[in-house]
C-alpha positions as CSV (number, residue, x, y, z in Angstrom):
1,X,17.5,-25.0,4.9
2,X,17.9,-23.1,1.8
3,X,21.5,-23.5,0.3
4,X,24.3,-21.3,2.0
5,X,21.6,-20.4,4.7
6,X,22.0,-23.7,7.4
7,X,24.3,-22.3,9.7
8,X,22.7,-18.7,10.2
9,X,18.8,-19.9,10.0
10,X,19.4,-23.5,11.8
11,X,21.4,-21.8,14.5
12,X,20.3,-18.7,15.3
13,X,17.5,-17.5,13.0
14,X,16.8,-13.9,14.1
15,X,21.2,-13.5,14.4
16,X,20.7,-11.8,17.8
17,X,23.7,-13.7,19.0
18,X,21.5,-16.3,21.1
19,X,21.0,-19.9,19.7
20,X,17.6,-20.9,18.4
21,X,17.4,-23.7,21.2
22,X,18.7,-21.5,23.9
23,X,15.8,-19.2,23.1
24,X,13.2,-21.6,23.1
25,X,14.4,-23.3,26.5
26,X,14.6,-19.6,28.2
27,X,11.0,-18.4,26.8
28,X,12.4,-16.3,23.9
29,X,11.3,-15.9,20.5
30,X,14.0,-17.3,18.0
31,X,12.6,-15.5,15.4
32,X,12.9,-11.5,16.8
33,X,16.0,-10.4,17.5
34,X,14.6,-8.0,20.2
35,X,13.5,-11.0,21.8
36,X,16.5,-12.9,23.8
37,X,17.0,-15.1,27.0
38,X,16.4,-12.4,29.8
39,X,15.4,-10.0,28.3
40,X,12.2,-8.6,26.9
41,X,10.0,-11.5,24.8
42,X,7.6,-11.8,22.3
43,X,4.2,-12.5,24.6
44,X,0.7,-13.6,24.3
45,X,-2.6,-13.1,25.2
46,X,-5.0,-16.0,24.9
47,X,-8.9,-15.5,25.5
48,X,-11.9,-17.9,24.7
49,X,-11.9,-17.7,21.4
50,X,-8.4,-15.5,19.9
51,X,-5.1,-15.4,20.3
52,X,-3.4,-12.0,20.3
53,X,0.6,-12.0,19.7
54,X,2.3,-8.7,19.6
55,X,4.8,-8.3,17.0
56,X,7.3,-5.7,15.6
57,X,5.3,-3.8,12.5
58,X,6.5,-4.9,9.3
59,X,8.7,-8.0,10.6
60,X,7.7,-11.1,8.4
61,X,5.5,-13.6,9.9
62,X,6.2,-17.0,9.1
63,X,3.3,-19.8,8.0
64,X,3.0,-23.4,7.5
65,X,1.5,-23.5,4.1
66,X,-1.1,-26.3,4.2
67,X,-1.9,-25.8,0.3
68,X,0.0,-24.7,-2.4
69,X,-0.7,-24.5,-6.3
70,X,-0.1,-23.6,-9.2
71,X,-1.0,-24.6,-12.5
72,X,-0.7,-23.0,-16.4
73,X,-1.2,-23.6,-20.2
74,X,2.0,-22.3,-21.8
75,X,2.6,-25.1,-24.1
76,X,1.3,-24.5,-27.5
77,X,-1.4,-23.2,-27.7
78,X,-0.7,-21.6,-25.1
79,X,-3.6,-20.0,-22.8
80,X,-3.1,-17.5,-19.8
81,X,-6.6,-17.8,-19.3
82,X,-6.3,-21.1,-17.6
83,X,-4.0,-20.2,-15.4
84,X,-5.1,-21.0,-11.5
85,X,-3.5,-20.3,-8.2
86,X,-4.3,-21.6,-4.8
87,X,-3.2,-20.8,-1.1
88,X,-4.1,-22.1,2.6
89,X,-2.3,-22.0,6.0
90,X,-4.0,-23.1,8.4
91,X,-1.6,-22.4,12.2
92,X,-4.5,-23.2,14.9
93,X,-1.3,-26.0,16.2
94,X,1.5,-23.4,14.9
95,X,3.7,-21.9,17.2
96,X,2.8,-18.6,18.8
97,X,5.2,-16.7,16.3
98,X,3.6,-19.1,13.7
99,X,0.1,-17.8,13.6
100,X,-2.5,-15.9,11.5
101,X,-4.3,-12.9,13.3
102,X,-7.4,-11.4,12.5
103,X,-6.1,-7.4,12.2
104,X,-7.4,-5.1,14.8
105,X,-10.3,-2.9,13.1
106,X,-9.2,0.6,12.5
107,X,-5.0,-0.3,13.0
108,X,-2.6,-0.1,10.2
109,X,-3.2,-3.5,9.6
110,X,-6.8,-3.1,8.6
111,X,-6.9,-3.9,5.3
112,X,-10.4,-2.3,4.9
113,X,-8.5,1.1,5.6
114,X,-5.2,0.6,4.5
115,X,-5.1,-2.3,1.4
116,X,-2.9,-5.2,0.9
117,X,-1.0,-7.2,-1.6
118,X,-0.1,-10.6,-2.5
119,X,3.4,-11.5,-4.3
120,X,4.2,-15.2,-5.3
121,X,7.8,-15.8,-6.1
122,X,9.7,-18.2,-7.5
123,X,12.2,-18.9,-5.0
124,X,14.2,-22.6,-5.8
125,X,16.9,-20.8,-7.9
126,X,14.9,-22.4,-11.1
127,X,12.4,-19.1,-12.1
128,X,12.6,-15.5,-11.3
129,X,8.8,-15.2,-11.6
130,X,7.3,-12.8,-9.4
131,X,3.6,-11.9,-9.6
132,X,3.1,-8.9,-7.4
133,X,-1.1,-8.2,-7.1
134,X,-2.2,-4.8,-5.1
135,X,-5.7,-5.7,-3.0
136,X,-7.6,-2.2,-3.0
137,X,-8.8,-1.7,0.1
138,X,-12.4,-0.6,-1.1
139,X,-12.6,-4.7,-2.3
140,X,-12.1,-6.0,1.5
141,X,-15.1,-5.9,4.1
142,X,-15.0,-7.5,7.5
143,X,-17.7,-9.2,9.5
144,X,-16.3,-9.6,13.2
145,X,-12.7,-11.1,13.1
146,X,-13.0,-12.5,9.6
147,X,-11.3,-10.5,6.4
148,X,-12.6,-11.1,3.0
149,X,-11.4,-9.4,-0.5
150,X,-13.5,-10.4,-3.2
151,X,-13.0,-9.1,-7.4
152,X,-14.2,-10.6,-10.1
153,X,-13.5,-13.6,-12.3
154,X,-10.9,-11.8,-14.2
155,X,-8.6,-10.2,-11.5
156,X,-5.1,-11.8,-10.6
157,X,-6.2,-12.6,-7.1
158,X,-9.8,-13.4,-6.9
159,X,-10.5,-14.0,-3.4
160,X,-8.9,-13.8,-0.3
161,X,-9.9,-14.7,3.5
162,X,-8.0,-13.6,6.5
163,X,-9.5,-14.6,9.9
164,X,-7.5,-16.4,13.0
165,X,-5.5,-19.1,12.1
166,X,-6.8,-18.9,8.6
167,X,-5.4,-17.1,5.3
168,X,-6.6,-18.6,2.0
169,X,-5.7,-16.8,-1.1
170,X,-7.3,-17.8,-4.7
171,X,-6.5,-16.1,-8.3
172,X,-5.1,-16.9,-11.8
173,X,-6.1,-16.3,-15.8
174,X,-4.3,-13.7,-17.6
175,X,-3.4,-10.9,-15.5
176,X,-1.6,-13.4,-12.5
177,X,1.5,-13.3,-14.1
178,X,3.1,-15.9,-13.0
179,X,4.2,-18.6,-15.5
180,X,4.7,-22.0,-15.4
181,X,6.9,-22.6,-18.6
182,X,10.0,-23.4,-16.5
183,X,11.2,-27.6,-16.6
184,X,10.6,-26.9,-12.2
185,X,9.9,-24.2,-9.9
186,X,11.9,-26.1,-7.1
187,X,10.3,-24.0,-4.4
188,X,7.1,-21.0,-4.4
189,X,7.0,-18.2,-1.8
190,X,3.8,-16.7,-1.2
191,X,3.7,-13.0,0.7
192,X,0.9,-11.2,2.1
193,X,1.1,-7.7,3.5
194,X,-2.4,-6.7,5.0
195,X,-1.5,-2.9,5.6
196,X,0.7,-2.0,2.7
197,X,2.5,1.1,5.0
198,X,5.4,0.4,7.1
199,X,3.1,-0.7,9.8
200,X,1.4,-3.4,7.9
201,X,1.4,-6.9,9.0
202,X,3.7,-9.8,6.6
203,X,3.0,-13.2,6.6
204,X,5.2,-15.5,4.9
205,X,4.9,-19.0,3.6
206,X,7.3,-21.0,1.2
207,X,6.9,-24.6,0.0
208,X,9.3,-27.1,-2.0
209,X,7.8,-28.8,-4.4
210,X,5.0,-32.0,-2.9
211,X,7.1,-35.4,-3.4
212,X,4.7,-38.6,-3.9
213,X,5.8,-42.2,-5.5
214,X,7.9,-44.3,-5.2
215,X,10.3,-44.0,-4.8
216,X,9.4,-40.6,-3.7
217,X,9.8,-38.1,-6.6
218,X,8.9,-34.5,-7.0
219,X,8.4,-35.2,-10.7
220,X,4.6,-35.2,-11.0
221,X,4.2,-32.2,-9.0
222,X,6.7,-29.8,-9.9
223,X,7.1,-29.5,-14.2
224,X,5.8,-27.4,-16.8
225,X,2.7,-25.9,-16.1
226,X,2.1,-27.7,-12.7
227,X,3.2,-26.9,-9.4
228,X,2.5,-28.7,-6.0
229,X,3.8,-27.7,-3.2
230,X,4.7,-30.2,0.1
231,X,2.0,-29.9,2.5
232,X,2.4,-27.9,6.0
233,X,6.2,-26.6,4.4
234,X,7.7,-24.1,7.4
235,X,9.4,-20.9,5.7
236,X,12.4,-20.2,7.0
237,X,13.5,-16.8,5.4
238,X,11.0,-14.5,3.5
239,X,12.6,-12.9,0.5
């Protein structure tokens, strides 16, 4: 758990007053507070091929985030230009509350009609970097349940794919300004918004840096201009 936050996120997450476990044994969601043992919960709807969860507009959906990186040029000479961002979560054996949706067409979460963005953040207590991109919704076109934003080689956020179970983000160079120049990030917390008005959908991923060696270290993956983040990392919290 993030520092200061174990008792109120380990315990009871949403802080509707019922314990996370409680929840979970009585068919509640831990993670709405509208949702509590005997009362109302969060339900789905499973067909051949989609899952449909129904969720309260604008509340953060969290993601396992399979992928995670970022890497930079700042030490002399620096270049901007080489900077490169990559995101995946992949939730087809997430929870319920866990998952990616493919927006309904025409619905305030259709980005076609109503945009998106995509902010990365710097969350370990180590950089305030935030890079905050606005996707135009005249970029995105849809092709049944699958999402796609596409912009050119020089935009912040080049590409991104939203589809069930799926949300891959891609970007970098100059204008993602998000810079690696720190000794460690610690931790990255990648938000998307399809929808950007109070009805829009948030999903949520954050990652501590990826440990590897050994002994295990997060030295190689989390320094100046590299960042790595732990595979299939849970958010608890979005900022």
């Amino acid at each position: 758990m993030p520092p200061g936050s174990g008792t109120r996120v380990g315990v009871d997450r949403d802080e509707d007053g019922s314990r996370d476990r409680d929840e979970i044994d009585a068919g509640s969601d831990p993670a709405d507070p509208l949702s509590v043992p005997g009362g109302p919960t969060t339900t789905s709807t499973s067909t051949s091929s989609t899952t449909t969860t129904t969720t309260i507009p604008g509340q953060a959906t969290m993601i396992p985030a399979k992928k995670l990186t970022l890497k930079d040029r700042t030490t002399p000479p620096a270049d901007p230009s080489r900077r490169r961002f990559s995101f995946k979560a992949a939730t087809r054996n997430a929870q319920p509350f866990n998952k990616v949706e493919s927006p309904p067409a025409g619905s305030a979460t259709d980005p076609t009609i109503n945009g998106a963005y995509v902010a990365v953040r710097g969350t370990g207590g180590l950089s305030s970097d935030l890079a905050f991109i606005m996707l135009d919704a005249a970029r995105w076109s849809r092709g049944g349940t699958t999402y796609i934003y596409k912009a050119d080689s020089t935009a912040a956020i080049t590409k991104v794919v939203v589809k069930p179970d799926t949300l891959t983000v891609k970007g970098g160079r100059q204008l993602f300004n998000y810079s690696l120049d720190e000794p460690a990030q610690g931790r990255v917390t990648v938000e998307v918004k399809l929808g950007t008005g109070t009805g829009g959908r948030r999903y949520c991923a954050e990652a501590p840096a990826k440990l590897s060696g050994n002994p295990p270290s997060t030295a190689r993956n989390d320094r100046v201009d590299k960042f790595v983040g732990q595979p299939n990392a849970l958010a608890a919290v979005c900022p």
